[in-house]
Jmol script that loads the backbone (N, CA, C; Angstrom):
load data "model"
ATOM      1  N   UNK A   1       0.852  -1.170   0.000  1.00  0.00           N
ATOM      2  CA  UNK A   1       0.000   0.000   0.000  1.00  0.00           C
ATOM      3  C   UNK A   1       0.898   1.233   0.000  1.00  0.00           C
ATOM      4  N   UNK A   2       0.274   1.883  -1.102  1.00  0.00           N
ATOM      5  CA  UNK A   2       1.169   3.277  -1.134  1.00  0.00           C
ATOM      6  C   UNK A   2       1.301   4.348   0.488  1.00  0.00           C
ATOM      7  N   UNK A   3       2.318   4.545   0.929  1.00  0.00           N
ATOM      8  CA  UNK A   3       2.942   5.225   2.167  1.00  0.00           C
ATOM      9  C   UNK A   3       1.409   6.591   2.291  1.00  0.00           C
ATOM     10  N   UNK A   4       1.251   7.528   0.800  1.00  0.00           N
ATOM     11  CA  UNK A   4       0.447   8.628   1.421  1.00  0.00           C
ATOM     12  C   UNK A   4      -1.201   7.998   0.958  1.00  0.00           C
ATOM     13  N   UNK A   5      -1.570   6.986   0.881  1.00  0.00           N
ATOM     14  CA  UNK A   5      -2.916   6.181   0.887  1.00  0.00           C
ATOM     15  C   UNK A   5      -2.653   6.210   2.329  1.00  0.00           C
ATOM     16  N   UNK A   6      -1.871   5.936   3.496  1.00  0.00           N
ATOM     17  CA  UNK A   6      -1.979   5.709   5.038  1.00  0.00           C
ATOM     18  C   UNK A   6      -2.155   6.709   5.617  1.00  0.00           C
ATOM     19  N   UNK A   7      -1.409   7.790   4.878  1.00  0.00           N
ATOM     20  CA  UNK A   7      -1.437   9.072   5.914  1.00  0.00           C
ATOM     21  C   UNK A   7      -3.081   9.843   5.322  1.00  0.00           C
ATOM     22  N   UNK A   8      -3.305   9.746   4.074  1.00  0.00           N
ATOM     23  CA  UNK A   8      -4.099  10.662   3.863  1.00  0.00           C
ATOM     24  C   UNK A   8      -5.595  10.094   3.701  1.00  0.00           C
ATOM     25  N   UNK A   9      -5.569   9.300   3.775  1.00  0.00           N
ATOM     26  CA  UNK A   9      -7.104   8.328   4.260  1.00  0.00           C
ATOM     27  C   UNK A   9      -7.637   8.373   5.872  1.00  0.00           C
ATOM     28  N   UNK A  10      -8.726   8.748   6.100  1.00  0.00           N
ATOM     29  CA  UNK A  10      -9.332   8.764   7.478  1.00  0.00           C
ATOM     30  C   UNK A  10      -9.056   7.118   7.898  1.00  0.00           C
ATOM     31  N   UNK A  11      -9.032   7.109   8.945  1.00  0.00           N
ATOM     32  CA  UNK A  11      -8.831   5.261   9.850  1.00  0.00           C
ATOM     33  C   UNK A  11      -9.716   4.682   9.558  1.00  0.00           C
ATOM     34  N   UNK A  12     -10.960   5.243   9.420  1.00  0.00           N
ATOM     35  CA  UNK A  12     -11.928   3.986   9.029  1.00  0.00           C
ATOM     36  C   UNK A  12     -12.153   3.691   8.302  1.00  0.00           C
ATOM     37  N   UNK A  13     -11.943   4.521   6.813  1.00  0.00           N
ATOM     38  CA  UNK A  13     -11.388   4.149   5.413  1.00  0.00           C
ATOM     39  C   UNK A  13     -10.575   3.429   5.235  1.00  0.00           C
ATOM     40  N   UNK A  14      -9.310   3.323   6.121  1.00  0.00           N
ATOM     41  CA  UNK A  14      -8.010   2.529   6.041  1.00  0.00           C
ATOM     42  C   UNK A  14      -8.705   1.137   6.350  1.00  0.00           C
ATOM     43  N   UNK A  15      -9.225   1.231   7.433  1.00  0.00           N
ATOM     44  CA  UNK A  15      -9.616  -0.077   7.762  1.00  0.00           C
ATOM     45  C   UNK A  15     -10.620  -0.848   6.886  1.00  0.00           C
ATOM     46  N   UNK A  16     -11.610  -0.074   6.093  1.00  0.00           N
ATOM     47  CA  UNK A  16     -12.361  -0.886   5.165  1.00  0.00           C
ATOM     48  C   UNK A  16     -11.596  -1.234   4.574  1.00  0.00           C
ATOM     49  N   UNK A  17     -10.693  -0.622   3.837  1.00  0.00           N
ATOM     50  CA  UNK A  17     -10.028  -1.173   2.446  1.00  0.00           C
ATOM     51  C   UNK A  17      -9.210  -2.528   2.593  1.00  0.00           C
ATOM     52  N   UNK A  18      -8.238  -1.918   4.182  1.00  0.00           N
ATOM     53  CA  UNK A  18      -7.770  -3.073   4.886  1.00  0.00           C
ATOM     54  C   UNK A  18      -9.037  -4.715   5.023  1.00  0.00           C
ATOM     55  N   UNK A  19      -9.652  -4.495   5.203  1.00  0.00           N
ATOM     56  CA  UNK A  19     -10.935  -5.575   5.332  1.00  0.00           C
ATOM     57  C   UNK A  19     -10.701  -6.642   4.138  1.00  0.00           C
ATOM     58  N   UNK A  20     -11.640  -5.101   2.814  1.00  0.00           N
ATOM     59  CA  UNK A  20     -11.694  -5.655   1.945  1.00  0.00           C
ATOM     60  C   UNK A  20     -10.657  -6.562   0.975  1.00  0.00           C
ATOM     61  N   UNK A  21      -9.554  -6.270   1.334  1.00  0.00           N
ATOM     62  CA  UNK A  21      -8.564  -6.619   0.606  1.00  0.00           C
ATOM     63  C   UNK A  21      -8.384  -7.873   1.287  1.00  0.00           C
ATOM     64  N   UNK A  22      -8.581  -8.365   2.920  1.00  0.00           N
ATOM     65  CA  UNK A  22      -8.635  -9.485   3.040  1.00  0.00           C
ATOM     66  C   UNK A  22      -9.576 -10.399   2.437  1.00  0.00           C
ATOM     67  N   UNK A  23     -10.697 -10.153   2.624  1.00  0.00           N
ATOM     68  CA  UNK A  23     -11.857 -10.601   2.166  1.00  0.00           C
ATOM     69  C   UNK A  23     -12.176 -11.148   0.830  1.00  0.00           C
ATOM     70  N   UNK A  24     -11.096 -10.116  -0.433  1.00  0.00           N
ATOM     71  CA  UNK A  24     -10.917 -10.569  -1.272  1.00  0.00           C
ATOM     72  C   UNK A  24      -9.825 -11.691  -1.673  1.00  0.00           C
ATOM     73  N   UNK A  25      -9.113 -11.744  -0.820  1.00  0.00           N
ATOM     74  CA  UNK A  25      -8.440 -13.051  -0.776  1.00  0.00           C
ATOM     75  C   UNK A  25      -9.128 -14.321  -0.275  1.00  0.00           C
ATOM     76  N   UNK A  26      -9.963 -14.111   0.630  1.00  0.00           N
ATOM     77  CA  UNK A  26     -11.040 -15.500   1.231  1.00  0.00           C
ATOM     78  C   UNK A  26     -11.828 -15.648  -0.168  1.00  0.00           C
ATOM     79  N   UNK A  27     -12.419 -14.252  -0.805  1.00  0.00           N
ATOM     80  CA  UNK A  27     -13.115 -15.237  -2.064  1.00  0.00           C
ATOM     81  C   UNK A  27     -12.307 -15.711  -2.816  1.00  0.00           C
ATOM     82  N   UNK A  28     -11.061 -15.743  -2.839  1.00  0.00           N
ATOM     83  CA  UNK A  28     -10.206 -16.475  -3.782  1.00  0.00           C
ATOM     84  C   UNK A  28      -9.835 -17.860  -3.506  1.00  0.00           C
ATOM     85  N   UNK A  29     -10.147 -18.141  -1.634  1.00  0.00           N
ATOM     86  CA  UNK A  29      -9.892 -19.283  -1.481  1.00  0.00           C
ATOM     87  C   UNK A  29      -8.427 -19.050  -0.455  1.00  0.00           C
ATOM     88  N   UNK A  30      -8.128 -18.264  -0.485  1.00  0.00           N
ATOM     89  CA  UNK A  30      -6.548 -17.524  -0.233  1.00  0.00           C
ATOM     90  C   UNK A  30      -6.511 -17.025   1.115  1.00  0.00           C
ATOM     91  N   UNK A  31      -7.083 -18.105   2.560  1.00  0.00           N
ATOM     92  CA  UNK A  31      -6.793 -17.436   3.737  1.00  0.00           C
ATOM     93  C   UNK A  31      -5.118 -17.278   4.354  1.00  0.00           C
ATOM     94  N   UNK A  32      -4.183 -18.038   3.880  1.00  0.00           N
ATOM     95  CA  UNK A  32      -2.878 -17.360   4.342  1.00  0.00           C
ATOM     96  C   UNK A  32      -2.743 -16.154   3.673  1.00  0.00           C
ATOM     97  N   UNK A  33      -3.051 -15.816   2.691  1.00  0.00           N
ATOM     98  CA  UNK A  33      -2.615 -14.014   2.197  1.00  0.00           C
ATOM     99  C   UNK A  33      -3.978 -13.493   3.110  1.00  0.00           C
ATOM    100  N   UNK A  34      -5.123 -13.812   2.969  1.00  0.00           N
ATOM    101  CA  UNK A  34      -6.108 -12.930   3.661  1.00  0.00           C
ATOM    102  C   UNK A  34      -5.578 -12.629   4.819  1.00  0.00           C
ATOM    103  N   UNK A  35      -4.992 -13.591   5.613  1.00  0.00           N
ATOM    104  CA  UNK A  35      -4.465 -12.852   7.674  1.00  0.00           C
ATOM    105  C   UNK A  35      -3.335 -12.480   7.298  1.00  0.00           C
ATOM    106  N   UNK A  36      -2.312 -12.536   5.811  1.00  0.00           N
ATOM    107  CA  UNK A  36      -0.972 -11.903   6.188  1.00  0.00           C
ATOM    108  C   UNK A  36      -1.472 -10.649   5.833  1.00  0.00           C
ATOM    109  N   UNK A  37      -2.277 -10.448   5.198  1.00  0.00           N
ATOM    110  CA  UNK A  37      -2.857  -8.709   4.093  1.00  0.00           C
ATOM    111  C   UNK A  37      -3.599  -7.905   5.220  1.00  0.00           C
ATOM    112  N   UNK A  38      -4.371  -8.796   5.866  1.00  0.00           N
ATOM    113  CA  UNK A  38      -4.895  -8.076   6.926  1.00  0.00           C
ATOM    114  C   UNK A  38      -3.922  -7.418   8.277  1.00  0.00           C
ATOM    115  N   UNK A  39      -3.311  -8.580   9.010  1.00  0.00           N
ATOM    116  CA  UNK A  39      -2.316  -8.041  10.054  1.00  0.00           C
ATOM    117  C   UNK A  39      -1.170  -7.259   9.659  1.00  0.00           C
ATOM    118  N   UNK A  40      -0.817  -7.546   8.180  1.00  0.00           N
ATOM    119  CA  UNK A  40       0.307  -6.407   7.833  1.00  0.00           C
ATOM    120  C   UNK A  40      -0.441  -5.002   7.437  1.00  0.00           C
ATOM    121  N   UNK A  41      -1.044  -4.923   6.787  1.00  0.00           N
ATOM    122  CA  UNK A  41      -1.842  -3.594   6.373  1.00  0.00           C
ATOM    123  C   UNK A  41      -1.901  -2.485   7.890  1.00  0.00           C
ATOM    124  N   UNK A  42      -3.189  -3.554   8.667  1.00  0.00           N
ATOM    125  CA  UNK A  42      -3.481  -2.748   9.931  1.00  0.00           C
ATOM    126  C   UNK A  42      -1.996  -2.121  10.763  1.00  0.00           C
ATOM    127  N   UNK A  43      -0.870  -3.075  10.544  1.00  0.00           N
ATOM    128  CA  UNK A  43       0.050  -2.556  11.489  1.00  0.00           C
ATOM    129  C   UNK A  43       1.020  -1.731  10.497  1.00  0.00           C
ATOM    130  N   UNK A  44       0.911  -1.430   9.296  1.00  0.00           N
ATOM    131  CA  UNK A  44       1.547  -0.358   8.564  1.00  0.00           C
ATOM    132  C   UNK A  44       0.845   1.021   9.230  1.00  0.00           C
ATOM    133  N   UNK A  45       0.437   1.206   9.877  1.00  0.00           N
ATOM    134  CA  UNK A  45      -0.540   2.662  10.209  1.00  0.00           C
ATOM    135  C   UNK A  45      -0.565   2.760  11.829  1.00  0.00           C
ATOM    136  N   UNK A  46       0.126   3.285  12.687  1.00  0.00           N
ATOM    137  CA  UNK A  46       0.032   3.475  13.943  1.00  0.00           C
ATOM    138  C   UNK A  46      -1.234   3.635  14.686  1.00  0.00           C
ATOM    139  N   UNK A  47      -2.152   3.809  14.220  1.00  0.00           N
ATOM    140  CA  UNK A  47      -3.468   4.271  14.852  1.00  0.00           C
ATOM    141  C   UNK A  47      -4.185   2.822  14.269  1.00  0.00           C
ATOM    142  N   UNK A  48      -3.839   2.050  13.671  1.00  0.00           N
ATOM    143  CA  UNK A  48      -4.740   0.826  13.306  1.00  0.00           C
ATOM    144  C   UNK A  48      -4.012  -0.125  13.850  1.00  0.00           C
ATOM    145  N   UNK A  49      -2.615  -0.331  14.614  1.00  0.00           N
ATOM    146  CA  UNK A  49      -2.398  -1.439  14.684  1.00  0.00           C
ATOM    147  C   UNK A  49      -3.164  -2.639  15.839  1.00  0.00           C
ATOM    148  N   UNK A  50      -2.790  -4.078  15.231  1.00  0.00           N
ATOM    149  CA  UNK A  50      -3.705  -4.878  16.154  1.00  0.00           C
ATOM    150  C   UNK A  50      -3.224  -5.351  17.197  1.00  0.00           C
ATOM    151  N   UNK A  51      -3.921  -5.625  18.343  1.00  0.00           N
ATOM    152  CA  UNK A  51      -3.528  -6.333  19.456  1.00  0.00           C
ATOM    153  C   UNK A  51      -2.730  -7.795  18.895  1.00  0.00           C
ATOM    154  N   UNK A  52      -1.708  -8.034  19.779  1.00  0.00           N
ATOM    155  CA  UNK A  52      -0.768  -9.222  19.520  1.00  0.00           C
ATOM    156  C   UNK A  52      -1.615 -10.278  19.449  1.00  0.00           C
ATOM    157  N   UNK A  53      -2.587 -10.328  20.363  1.00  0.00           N
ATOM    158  CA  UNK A  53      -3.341 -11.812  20.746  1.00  0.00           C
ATOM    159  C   UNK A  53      -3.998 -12.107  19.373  1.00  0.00           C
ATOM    160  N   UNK A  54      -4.524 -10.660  18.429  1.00  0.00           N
ATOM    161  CA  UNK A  54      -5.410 -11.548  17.209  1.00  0.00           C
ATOM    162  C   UNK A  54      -4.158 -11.520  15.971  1.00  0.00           C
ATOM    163  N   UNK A  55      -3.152 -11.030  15.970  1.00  0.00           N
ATOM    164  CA  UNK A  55      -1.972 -11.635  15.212  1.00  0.00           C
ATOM    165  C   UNK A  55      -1.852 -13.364  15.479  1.00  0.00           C
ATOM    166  N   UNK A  56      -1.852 -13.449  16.948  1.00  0.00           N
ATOM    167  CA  UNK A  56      -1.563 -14.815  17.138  1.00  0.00           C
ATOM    168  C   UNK A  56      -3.011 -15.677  16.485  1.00  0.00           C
ATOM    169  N   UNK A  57      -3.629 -15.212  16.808  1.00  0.00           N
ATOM    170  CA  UNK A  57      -4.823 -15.774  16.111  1.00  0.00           C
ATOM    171  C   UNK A  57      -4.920 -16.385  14.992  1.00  0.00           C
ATOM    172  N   UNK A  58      -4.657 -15.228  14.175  1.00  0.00           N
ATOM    173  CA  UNK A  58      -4.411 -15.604  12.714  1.00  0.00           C
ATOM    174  C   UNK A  58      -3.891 -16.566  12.344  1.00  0.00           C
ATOM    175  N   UNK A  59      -2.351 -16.550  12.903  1.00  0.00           N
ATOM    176  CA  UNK A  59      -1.583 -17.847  12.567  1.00  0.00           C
ATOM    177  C   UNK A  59      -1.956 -19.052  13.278  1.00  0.00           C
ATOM    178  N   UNK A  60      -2.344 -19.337  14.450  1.00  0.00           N
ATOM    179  CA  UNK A  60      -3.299 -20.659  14.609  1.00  0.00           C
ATOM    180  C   UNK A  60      -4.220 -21.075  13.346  1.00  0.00           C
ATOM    181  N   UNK A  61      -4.822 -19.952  13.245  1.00  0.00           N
ATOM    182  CA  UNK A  61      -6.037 -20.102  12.085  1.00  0.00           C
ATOM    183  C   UNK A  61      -5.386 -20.820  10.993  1.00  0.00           C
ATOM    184  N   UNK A  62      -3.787 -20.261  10.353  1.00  0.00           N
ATOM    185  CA  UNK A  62      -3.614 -21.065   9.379  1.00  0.00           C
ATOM    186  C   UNK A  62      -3.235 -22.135   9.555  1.00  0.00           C
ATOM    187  N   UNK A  63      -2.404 -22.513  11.005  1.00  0.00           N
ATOM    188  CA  UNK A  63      -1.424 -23.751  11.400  1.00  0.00           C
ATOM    189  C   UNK A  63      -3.001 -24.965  11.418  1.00  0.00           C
ATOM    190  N   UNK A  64      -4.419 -24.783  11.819  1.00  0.00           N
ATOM    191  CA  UNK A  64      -5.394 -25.463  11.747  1.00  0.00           C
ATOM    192  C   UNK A  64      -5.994 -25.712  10.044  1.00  0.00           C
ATOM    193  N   UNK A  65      -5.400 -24.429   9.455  1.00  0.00           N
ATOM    194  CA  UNK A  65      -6.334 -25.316   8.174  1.00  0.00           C
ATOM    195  C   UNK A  65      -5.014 -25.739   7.506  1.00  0.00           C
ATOM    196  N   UNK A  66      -3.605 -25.812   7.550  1.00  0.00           N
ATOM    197  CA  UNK A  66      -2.639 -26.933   7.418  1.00  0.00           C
ATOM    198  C   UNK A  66      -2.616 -27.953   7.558  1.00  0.00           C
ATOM    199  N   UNK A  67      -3.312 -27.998   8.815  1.00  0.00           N
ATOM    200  CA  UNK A  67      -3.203 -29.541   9.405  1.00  0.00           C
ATOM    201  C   UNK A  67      -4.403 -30.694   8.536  1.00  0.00           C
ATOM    202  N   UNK A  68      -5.093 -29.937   9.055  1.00  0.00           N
ATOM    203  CA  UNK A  68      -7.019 -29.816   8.493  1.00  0.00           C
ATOM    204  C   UNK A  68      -6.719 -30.726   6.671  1.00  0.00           C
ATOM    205  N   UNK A  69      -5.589 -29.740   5.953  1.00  0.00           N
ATOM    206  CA  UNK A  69      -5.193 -30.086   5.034  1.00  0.00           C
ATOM    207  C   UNK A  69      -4.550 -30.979   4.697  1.00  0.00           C
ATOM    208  N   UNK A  70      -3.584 -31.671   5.469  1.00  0.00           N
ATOM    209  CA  UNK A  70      -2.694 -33.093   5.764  1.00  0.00           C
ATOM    210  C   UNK A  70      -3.571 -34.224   6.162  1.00  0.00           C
ATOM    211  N   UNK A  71      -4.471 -33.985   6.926  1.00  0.00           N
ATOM    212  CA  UNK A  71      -5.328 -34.699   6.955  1.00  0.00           C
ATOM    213  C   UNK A  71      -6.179 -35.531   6.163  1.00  0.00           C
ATOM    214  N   UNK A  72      -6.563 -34.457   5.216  1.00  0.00           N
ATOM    215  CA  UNK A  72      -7.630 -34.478   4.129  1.00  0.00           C
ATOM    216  C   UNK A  72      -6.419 -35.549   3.207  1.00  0.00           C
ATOM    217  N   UNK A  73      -5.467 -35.371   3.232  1.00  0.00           N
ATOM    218  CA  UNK A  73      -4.479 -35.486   1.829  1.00  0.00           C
ATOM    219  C   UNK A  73      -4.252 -37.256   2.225  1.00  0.00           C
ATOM    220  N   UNK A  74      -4.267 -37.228   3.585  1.00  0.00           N
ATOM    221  CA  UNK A  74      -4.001 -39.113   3.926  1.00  0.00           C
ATOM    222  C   UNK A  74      -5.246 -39.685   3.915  1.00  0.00           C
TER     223      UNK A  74
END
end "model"
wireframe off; spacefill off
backbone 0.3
color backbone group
């Protein structure tokens, strides 16, 4: 994301776009880019960044549909 799209967008603009851009990776099927697009975006912008605990989140989220996926594959 371009540096003055952060500064010159209101926060809650930042944050839709931030959303959407995850979101558009889930319709792709694409949840490891959806939580990396999301937790990196929000924490490019000082006033959006996220609490550690739903960073950690995220990556459970993917380490479960990995597994989820190994599973499926045996």
């Amino acid at each position: 994301m371009q540096r003055s799209l952060k500064i010159d967008m209101t926060r809650d603009k930042y944050v839709e776009r931030c959303k959407q851009r995850a979101f558009d990776h889930l319709d792709q099927g694409d949840l490891k880019n959806s939580v990396v697009s999301l937790v990196g975006n929000m924490n490019a912008r000082p006033d959006c960044e996220l609490p550690h605990y739903l960073a950690t989140l995220g990556a459970s989220l993917l380490t479960a549909e990995r597994c989820a996926r190994l599973e499926d594959a045996h």
